[in-house]
C-alpha positions in Angstrom: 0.0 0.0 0.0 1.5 3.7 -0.9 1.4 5.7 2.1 0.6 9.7 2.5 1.5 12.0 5.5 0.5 15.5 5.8 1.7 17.9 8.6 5.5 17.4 9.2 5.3 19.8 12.6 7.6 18.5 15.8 5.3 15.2 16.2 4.5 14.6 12.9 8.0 14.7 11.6 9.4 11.8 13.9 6.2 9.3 13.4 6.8 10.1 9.2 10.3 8.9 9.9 9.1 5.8 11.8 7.6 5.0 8.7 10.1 5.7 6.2 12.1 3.3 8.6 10.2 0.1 7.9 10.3 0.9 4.2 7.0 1.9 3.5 6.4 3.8 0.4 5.6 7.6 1.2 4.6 10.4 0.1 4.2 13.6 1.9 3.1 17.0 2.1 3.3 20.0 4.2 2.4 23.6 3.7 5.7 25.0 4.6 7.9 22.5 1.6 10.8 23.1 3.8 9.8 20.6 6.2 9.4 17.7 3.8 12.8 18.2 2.6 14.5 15.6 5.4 12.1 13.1 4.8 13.0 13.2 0.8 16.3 12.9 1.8 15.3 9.8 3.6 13.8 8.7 0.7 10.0 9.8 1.2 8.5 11.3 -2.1 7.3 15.4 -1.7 4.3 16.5 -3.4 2.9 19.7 -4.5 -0.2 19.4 -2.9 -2.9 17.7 -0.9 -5.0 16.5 -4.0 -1.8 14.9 -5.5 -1.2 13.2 -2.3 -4.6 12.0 -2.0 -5.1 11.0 -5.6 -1.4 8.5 -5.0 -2.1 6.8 -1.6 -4.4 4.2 -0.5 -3.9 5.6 3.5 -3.4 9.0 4.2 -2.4 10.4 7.9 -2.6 13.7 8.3 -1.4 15.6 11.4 -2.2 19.2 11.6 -2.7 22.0 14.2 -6.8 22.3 14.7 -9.9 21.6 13.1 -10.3 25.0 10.9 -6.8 23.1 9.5 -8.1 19.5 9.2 -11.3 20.9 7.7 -9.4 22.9 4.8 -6.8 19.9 4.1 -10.3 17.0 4.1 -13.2 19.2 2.6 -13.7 20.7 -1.3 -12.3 19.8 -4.8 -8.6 20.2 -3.3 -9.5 18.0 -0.5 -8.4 14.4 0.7 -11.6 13.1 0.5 -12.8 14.5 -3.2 -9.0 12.5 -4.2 -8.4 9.6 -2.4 -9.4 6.1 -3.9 -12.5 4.3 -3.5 -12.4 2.2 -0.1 -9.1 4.8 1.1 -8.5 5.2 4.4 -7.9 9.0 6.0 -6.4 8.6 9.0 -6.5 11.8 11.4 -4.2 12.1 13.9 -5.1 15.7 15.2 -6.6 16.4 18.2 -9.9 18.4 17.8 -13.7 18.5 18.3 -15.7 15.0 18.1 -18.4 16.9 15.8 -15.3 17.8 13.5 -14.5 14.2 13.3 -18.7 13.3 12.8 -18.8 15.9 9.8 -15.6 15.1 8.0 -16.6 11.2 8.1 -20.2 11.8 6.8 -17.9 14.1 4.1 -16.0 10.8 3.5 -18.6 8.4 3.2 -20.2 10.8 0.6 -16.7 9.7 -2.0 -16.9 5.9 -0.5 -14.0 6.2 1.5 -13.4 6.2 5.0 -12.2 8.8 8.2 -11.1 7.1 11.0 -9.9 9.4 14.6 -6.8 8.2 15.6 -5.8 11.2 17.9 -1.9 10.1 19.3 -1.0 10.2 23.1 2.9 11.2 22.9 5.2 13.8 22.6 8.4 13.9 20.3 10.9 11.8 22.0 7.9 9.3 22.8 7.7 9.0 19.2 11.4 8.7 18.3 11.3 6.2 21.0 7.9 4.2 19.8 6.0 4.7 22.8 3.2 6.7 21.2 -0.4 5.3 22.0 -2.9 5.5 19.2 -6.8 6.1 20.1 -8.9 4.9 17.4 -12.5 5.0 16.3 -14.8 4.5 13.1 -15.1 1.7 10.6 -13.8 -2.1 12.6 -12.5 -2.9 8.7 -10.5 0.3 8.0 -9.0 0.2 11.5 -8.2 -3.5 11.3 -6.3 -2.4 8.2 -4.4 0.7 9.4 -3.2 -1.1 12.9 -0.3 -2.5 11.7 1.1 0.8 9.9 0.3 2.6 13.6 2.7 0.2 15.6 5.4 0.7 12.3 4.8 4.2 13.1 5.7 4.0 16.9 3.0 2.8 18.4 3.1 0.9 22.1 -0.4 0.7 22.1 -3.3 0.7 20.2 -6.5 1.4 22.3 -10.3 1.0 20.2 -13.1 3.2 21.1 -16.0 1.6 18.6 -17.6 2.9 15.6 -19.0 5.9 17.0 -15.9 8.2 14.7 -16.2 10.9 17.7 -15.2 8.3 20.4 -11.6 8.5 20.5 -11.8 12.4 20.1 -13.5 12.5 23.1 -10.9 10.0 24.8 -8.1 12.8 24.0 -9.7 15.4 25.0 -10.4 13.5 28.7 -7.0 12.7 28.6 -5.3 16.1 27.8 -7.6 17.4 30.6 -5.9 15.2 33.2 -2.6 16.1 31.7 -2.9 20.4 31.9 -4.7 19.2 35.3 -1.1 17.0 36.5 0.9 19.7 35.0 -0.6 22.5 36.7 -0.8 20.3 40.6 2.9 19.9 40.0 4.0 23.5 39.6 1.9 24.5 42.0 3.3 21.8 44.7 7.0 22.6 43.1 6.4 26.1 44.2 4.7 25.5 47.7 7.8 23.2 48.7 10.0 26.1 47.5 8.6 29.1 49.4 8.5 26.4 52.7 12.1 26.6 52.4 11.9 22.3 51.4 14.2 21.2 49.0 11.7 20.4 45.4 14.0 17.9 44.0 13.7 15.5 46.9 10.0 16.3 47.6 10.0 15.0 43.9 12.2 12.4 44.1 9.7 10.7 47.1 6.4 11.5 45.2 7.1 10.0 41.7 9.3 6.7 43.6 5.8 6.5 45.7 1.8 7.5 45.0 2.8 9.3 41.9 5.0 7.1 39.9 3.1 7.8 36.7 5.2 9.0 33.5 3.3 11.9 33.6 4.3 13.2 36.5 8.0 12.0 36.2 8.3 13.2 32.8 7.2 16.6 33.0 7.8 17.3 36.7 11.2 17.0 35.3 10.9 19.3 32.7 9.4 22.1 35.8 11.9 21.3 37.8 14.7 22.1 35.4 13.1 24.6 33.8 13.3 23.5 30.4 10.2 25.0 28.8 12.1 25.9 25.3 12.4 24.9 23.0 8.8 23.4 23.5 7.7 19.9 23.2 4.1 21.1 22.8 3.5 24.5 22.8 1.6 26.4 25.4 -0.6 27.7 22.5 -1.9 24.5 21.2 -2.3 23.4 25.0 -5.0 26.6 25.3 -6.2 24.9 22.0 -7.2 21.7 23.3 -8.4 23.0 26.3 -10.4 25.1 24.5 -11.9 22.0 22.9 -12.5 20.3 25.9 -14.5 23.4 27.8 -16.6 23.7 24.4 -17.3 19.9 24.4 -18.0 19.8 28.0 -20.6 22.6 27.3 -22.3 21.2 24.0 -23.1 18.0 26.6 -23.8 20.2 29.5 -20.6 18.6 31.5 -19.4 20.6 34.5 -16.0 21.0 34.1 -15.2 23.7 36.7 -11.5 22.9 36.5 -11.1 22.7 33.1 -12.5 26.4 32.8 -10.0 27.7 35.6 -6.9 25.9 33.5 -8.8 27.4 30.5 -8.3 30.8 32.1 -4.7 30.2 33.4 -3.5 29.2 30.2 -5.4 32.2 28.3 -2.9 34.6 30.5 0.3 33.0 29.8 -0.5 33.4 26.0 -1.5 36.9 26.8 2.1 37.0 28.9 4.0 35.9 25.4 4.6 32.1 26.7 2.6 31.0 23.8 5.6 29.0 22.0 7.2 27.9 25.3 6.3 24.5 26.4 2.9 24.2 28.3 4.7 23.4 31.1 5.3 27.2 31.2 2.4 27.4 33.2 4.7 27.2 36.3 6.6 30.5 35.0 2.7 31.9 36.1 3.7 31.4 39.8 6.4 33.5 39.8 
């Protein structure tokens, strides 16, 4: 099967190269043609645009930033699913609103091919180490077909949601919640055990070797410990993005999410404060 990827940002880049490592044919596309100029050399084949991908590739991924993006690359003449073959497989990997997902498969089904969520748990270095996890939902054929190219492209895990396309949308956005949620505890703890006059590092050191031995918590209490919010594993910005999401989903199914609007708020000043392309970790620079 000829592969297609489109979005070669700081995640995309490293599960593209997962790909072009177990010698899968692929082409690939990305609005800034900079980016795609590695992969060539790596042996991945650029194209012009997203209807010439689409019209080459029996699977595409695609990866970009938020839905307004995802809707411009999938919808109209120009779009994946106008060009890619009967019984194709579009493969989104963004993280965005389940009703996006809903509208773009019903946009799918319309040029017999299918749209399958597959938002990605993972940042950079989890992919470079293949230790992403893949949440999947939408047609049980298509995604019995595209499992083994997620594991080639640095999957651990690969966790079904069902048939109902929306499901694993909804799954990320849960998820990211408890993540901005962890990340925010931490820096806040990190700064009480600071002003107390006790030393953080070993406070850490006895909380993530006891109740909170969770990667999450080791990996990016680490990262607000040290202080290493640049250059940015995922950007503050697109953190405010998904939370975004999940206060708008949480309202549209009249959810009470009374922490997700304060972390909505909290991230909404440290844009405002110009820590938009730090890592969200930043958040911690807040309490200062």
């Amino acid at each position: 099967m000829k592969l297609g990827f489109i979005g070669l940002g700081n995640l995309g880049t490293p599960i593209a190269e997962n790909l072009l490592e177990k010698n899968h044919s692929l082409h690939v596309y990305n609005r800034t043609a900079s980016k795609a100029q590695p992969l060539a050399n790596k042996g991945a084949v650029v194209c012009m645009s997203v209807k010439e991908l689409a019209g080459m590739c029996d699977i595409v991924f695609s990866i970009v930033s938020d839905d307004a993006a995802l809707n411009h690359i999938t919808q109209g003449e120009e779009g994946i699913a106008a060009n890619l073959k009967t019984g194709g497989i579009h493969v989104s990997i963004s993280t965005i609103l389940p009703a996006t997902a809903k509208h773009l498969s019903a946009i799918h089904k319309q040029y017999n091919n299918h749209y399958i969520a597959c938002p990605v748990m993972g940042r950079p270095e989890a992919a470079r180490a293949k230790k992403l996890n893949f949440l999947v939902s939408g047609n049980a054929s298509a995604i019995a077909i595209i499992k083994p190219f997620l594991h080639d492209a640095g999957a651990a895990g690969v966790w079904e949601f069902g048939e109902n396309v929306e499901a694993a949308n909804v799954a990320k956005l849960c998820s990211n919640f408890l993540i901005v949620s962890a990340i925010e505890s931490m820096a806040e703890a990190m700064n009480l055990t600071k002003k107390s006059g006790t030393d953080p590092q070993q406070w850490f050191n006895m909380i993530t070797q006891t109740l909170f031995s969770a990667p999450i918590y080791i990996n990016y209490g680490n990262i607000i410990l040290k202080e290493a919010f640049q250059p940015a594993g995922f950007a503050l910005r697109l953190g405010l993005k998904d939370v975004n999401l999940v206060v708008e989903q949480a309202s549209e199914t009249n959810a009470q999410m009374p922490i997700g609007k304060l972390m909505q708020q909290r991230l909404q000043e440290c844009v405002a404060d110009g820590l938009g392309e730090h890592d969200w970790t930043a958040v911690a620079l807040a309490l200062k």
